[in-house]
SENU-997008 format. One record per atom (N, C-alpha, C): x, y, z; atom name; residue number from 1; residue in one letter. Coordinates in steps of 0.1 Angstrom, whole numbers, plus 5000, padded with zeros to 4 digits. Atoms other than C-alpha are relative to their C-alpha. Example, Ala and Ser with C-alpha at 12.3 -4.5 7.8 and 13.67 -1.06 7.14 Angstrom:
REM SENU-997008
    px    py    pz  kese  kolza  vexza
  5009  4988  5000     N      1      a
  5123  4955  5078    CA      1      a
  5009  5012  5000     C      1      a
  4991  4989  5000     N      2      s
  5137  4989  5071    CA      2      s
  4992  5011  5008     C      2      s
REM end
This chain:
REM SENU-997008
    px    py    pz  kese  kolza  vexza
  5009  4990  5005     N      1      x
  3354  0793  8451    CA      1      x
  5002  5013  5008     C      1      x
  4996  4988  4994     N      2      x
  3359  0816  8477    CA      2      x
  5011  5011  5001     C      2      x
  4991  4990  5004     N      3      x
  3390  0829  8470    CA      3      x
  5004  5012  4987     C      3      x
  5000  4989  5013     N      4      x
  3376  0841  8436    CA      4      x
  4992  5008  5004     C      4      x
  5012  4986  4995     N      5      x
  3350  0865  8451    CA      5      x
  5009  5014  5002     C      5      x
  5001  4989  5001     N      6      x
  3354  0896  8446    CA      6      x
  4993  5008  5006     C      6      x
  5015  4993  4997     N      7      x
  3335  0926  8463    CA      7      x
  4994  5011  4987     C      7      x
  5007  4998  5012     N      8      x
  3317  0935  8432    CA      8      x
  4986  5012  5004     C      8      x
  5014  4995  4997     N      9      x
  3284  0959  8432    CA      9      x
  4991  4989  5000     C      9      x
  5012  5010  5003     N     10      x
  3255  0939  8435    CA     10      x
  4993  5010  4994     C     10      x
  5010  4995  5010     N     11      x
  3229  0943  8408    CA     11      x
  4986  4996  5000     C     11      x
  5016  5004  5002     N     12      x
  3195  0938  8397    CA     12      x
  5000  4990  4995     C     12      x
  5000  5017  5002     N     13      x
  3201  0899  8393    CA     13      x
  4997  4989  5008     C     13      x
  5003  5011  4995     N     14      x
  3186  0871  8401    CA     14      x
  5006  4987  4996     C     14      x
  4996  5013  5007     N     15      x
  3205  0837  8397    CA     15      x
  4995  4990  5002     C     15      x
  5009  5013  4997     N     16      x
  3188  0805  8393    CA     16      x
  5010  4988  5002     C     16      x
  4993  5006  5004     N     17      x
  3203  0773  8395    CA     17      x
  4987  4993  4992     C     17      x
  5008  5011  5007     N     18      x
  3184  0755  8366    CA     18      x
  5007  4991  4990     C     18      x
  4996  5012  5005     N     19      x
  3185  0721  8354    CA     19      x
  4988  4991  4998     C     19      x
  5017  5005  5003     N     20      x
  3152  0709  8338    CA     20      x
  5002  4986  5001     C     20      x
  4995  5020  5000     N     21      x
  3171  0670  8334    CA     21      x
  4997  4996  5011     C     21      x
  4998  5006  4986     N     22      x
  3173  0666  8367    CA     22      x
  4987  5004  5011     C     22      x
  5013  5000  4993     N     23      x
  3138  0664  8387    CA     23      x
  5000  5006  5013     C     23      x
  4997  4997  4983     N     24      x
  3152  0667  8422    CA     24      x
  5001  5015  4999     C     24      x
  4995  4984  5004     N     25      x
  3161  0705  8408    CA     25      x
  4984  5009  4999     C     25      x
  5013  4996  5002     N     26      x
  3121  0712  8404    CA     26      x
  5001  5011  4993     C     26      x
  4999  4987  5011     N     27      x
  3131  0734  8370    CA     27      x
  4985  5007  5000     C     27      x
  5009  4999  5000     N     28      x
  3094  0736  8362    CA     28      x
  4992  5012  5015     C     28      x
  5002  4989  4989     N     29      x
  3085  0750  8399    CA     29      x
  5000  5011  4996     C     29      x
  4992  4986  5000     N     30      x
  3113  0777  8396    CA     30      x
  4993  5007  4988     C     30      x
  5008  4987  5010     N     31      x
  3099  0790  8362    CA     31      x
  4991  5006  5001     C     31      x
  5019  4992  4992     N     32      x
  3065  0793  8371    CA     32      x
  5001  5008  5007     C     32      x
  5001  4991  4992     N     33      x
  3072  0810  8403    CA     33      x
  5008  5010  4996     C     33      x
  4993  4991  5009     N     34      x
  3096  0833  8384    CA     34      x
  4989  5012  4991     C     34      x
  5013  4995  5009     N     35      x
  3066  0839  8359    CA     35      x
  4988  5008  5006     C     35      x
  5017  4996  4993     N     36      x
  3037  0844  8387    CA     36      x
  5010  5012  5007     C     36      x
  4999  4989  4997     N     37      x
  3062  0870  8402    CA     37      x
  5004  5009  4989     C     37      x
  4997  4994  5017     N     38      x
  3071  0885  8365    CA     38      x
  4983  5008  5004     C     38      x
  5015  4997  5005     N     39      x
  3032  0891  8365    CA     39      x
  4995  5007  5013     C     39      x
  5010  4990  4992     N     40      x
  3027  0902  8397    CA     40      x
  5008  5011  5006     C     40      x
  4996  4985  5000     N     41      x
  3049  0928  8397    CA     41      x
  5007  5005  4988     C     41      x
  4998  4998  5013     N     42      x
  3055  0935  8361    CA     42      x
  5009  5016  4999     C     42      x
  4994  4988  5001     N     43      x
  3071  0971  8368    CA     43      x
  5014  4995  5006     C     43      x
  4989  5005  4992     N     44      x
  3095  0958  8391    CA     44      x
  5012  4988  4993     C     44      x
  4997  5007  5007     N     45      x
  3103  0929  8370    CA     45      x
  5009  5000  4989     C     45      x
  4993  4996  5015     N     46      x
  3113  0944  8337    CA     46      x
  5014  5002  5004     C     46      x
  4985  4997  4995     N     47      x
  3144  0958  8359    CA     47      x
  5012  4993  5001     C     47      x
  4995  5014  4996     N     48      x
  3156  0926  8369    CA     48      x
  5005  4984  4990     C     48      x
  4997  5013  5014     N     49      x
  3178  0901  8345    CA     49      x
  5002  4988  5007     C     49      x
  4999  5014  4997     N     50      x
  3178  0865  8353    CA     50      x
  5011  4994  4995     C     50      x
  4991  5008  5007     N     51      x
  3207  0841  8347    CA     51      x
  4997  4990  5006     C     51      x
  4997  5014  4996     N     52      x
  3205  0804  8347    CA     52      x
  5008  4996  4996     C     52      x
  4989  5004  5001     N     53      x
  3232  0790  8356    CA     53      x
  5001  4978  5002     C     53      x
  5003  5012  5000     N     54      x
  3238  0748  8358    CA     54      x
  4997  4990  4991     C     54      x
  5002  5007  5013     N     55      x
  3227  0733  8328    CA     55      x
  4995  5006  4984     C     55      x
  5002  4992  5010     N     56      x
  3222  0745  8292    CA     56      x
  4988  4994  4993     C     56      x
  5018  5010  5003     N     57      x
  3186  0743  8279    CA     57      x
  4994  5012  4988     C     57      x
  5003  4994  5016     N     58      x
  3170  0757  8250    CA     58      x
  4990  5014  5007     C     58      x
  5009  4988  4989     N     59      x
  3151  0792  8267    CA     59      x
  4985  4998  4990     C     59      x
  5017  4998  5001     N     60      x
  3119  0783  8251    CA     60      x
  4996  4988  5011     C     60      x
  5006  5009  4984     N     61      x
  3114  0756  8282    CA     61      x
  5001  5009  5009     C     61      x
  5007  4989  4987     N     62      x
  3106  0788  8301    CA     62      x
  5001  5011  4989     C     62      x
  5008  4991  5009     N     63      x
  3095  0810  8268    CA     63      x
  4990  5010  5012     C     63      x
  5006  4993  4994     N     64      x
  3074  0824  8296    CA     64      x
  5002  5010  5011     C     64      x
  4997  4986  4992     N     65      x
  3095  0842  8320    CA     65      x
  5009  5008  4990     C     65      x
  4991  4989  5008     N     66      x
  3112  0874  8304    CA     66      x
  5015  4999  5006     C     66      x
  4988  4995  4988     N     67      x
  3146  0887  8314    CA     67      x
  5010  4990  5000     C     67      x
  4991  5015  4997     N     68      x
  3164  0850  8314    CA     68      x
  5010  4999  4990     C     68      x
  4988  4998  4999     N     69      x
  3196  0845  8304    CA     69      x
  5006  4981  4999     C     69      x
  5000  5017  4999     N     70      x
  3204  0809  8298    CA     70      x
  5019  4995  4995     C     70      x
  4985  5001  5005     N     71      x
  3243  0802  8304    CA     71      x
  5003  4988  5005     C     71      x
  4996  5008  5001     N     72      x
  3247  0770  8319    CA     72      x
  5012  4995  5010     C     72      x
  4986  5005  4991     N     73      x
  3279  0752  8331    CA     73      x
  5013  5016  4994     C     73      x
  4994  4987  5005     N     74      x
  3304  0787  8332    CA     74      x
  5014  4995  5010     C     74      x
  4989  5005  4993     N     75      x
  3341  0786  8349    CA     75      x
  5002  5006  5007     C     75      x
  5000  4993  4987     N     76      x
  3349  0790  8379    CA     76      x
  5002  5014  5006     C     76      x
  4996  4981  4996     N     77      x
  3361  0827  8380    CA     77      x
  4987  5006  4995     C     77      x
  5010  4998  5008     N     78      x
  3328  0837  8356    CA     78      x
  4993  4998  5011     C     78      x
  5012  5001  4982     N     79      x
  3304  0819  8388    CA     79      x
  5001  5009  5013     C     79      x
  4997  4990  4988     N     80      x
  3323  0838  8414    CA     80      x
  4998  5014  4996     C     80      x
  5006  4987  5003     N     81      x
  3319  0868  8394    CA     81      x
  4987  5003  5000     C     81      x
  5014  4992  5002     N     82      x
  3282  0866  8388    CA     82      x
  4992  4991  5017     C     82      x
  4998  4997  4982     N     83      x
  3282  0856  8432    CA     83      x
  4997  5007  5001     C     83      x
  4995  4991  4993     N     84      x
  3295  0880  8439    CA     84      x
  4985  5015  4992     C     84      x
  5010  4988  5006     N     85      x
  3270  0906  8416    CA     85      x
  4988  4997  5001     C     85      x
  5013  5005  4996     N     86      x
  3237  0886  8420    CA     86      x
  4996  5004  5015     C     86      x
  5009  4994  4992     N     87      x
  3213  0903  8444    CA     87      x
  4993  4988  5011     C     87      x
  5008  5007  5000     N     88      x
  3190  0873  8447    CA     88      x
  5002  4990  4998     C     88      x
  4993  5012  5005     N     89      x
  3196  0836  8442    CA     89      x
  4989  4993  5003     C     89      x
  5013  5012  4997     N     90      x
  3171  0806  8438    CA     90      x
  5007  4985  4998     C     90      x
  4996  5016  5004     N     91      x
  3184  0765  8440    CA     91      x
  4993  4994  5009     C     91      x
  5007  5011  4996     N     92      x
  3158  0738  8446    CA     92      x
  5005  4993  4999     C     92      x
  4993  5011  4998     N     93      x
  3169  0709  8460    CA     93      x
  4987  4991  5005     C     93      x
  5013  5005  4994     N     94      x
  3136  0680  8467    CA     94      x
  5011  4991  5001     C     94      x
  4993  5010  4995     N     95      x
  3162  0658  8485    CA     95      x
  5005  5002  5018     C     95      x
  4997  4994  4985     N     96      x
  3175  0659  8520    CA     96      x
  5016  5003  4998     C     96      x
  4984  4992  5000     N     97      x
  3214  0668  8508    CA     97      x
  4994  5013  4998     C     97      x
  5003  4983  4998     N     98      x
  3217  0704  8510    CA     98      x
  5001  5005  4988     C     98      x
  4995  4993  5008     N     99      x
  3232  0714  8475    CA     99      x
  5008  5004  5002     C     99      x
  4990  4991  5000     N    100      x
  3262  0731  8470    CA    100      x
  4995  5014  5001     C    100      x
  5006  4982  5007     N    101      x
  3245  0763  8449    CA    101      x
  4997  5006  5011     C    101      x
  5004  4986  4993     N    102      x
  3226  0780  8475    CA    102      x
  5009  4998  5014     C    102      x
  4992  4999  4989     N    103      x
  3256  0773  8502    CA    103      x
  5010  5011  4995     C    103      x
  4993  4992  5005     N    104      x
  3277  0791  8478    CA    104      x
  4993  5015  4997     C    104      x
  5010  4983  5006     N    105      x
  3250  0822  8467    CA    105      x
  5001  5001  5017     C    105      x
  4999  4994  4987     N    106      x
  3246  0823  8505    CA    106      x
  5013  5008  5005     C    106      x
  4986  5000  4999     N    107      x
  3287  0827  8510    CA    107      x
  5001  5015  4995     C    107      x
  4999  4992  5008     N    108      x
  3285  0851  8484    CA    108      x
  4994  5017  5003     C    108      x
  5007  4990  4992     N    109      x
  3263  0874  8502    CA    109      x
  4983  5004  4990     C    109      x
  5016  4999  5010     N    110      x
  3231  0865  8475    CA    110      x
  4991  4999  5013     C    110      x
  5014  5007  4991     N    111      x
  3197  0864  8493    CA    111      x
  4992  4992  4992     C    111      x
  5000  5013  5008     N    112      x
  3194  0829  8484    CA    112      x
  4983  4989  5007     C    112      x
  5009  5010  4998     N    113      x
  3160  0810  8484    CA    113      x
  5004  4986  4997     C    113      x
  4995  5011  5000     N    114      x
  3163  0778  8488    CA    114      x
  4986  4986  5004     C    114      x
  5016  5009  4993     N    115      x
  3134  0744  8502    CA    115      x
  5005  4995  5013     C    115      x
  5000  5015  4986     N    116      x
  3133  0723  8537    CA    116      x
  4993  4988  4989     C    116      x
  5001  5013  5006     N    117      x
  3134  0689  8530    CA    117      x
  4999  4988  5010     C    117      x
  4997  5012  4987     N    118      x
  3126  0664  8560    CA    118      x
  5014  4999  5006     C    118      x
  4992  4995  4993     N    119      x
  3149  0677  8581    CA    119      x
  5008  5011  4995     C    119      x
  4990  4989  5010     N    120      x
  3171  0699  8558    CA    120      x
  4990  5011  5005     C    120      x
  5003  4985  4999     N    121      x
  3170  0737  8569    CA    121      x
  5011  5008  5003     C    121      x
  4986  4995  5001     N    122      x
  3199  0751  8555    CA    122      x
  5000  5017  5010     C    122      x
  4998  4988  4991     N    123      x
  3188  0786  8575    CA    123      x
  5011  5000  5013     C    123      x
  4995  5003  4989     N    124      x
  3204  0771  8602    CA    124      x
  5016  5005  4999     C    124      x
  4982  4996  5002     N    125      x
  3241  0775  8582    CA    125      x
  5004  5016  4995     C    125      x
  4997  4985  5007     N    126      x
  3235  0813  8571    CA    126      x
  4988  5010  5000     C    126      x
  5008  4991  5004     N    127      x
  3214  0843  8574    CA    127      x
  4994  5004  4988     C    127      x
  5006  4994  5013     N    128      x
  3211  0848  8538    CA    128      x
  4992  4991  4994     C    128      x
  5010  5011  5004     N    129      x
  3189  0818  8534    CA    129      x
  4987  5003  5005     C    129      x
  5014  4999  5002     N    130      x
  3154  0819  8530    CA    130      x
  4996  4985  4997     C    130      x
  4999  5019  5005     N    131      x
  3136  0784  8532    CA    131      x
  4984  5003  4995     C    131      x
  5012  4999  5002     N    132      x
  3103  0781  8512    CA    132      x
  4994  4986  5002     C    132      x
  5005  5011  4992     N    133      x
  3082  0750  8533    CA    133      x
  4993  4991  4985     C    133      x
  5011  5012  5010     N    134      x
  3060  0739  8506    CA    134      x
  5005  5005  4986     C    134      x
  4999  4997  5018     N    135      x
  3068  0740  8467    CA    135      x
  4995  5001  4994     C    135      x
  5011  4999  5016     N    136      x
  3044  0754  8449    CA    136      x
  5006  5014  4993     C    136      x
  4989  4987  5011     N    137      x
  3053  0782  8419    CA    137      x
  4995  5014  5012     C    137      x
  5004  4987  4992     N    138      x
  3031  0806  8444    CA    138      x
  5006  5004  5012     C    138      x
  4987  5006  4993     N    139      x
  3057  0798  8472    CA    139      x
  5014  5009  4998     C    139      x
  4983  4994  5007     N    140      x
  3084  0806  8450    CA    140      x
  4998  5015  4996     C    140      x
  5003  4990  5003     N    141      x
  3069  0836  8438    CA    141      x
  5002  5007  5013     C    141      x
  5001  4994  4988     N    142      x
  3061  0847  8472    CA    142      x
  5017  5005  5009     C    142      x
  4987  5004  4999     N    143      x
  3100  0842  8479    CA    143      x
  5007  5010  4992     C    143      x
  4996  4987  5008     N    144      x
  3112  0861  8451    CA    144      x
  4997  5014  5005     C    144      x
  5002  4985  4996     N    145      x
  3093  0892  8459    CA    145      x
  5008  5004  5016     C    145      x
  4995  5005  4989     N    146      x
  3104  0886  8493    CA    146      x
  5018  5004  4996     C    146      x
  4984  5000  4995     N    147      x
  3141  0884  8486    CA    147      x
  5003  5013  4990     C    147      x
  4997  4984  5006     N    148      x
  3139  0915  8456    CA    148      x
  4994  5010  5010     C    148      x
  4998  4987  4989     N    149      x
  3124  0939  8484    CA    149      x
  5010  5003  5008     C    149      x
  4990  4998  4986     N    150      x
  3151  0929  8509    CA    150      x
  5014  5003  4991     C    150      x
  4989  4995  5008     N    151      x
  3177  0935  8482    CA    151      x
  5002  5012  4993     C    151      x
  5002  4985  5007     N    152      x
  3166  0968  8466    CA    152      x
  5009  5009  5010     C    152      x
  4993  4998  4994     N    153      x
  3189  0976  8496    CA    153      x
  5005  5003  5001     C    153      x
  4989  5004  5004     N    154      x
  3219  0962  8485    CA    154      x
  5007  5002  4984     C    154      x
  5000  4997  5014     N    155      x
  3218  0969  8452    CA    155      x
  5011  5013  4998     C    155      x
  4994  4992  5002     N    156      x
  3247  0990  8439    CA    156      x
  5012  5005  5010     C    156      x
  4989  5001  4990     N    157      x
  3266  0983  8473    CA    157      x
  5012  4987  4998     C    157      x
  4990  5012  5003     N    158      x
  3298  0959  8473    CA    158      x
  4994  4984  5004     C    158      x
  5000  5015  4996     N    159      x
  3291  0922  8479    CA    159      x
  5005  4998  5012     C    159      x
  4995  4999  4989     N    160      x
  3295  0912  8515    CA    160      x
  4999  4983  5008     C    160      x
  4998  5013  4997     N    161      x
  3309  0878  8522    CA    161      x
  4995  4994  5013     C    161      x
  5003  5008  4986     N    162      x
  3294  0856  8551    CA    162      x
  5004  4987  5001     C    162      x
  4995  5015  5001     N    163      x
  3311  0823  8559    CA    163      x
  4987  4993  5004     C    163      x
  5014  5014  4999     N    164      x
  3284  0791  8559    CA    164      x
  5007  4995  5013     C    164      x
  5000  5000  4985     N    165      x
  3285  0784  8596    CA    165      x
  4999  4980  5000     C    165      x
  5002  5017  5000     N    166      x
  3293  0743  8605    CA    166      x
  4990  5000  5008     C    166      x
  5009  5002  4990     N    167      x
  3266  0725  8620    CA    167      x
  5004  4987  5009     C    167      x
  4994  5011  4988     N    168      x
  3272  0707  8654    CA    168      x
  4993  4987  4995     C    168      x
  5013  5017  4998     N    169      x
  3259  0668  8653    CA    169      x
  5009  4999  5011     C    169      x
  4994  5010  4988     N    170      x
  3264  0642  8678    CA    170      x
  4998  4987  4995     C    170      x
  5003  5015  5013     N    171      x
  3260  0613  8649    CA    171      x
  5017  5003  5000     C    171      x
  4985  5003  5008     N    172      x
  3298  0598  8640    CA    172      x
  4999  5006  4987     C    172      x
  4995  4999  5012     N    173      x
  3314  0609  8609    CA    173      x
  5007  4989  4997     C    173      x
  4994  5017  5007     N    174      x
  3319  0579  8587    CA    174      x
  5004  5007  4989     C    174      x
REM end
């Protein structure tokens, strides 16, 4: 994936990863908190297009946030291109693996929200991570506004790659 990045402008995009099938992905969450920041900055909002990326779902199972964009499984050069142009990034993970998604939006140079998970604190592998402790949509909301102030920035500057940083253990690799 990294070799398709591009330095692209960044835009007024937010990418999600959503996947309503899959529970561990807390779809539901992400819309809501999507929705409660839609509402609580409704000016700011309208500017800002959404793409969910990950699974293909019918956009009235989030009828409620505007702006959304519902593309699904896309190929690999397509992902790295909208990387590389995404501002902002959201992938819930309620598991203690990390995900791929927001190791990649991080890479990409997104300011990527993301959860802790009993132990999981991907902050640890990248500056561009944001961890929101508790899951609730007001959380996520709070997160959002959070990652579109710090990006109003970056917006309209090139994409600025940061490698995901290993983390030491002292556990064997099996």
């Amino acid at each position: 994936l990294r070799n398709s990045f591009t330095p692209l402008e960044k835009e007024k995009l937010i990418l999600v990863y959503g996947r309503p099938t899959v529970s561990r992905n807390a779809f539901e969450l992400l819309m809501d908190g999507l929705c409660i920041w839609q509402q609580n900055n409704p000016m700011q909002a309208k500017d800002w297009k959404i793409i969910s990326l990950g699974e293909t779902y019918s956009p009235a199972r989030a009828s409620h946030v505007s702006n959304l964009s519902v593309q699904g499984k896309v190929q690999l050069k397509e992902y790295a291109d909208i990387l590389c142009r995404a501002s902002v990034g959201v992938s819930l993970m309620v598991s203690p693996h990390p995900s791929y998604p927001p190791l990649e939006m991080a890479e990409a140079g997104v300011f990527t929200i993301t959860n802790t998970y009993d132990g999981k604190d991907l902050t640890k592998r990248s500056p561009n991570i944001y961890n929101v402790d508790i899951l609730t949509p007001e959380q996520i909301a709070a997160a959002i506004e959070a990652g579109v102030r710090h990006s109003e920035t970056t917006v309209g500057k090139p994409a600025k790659f940061q490698p995901i940083a290993d983390l030491s253990t002292t556990q064997p690799l099996y």
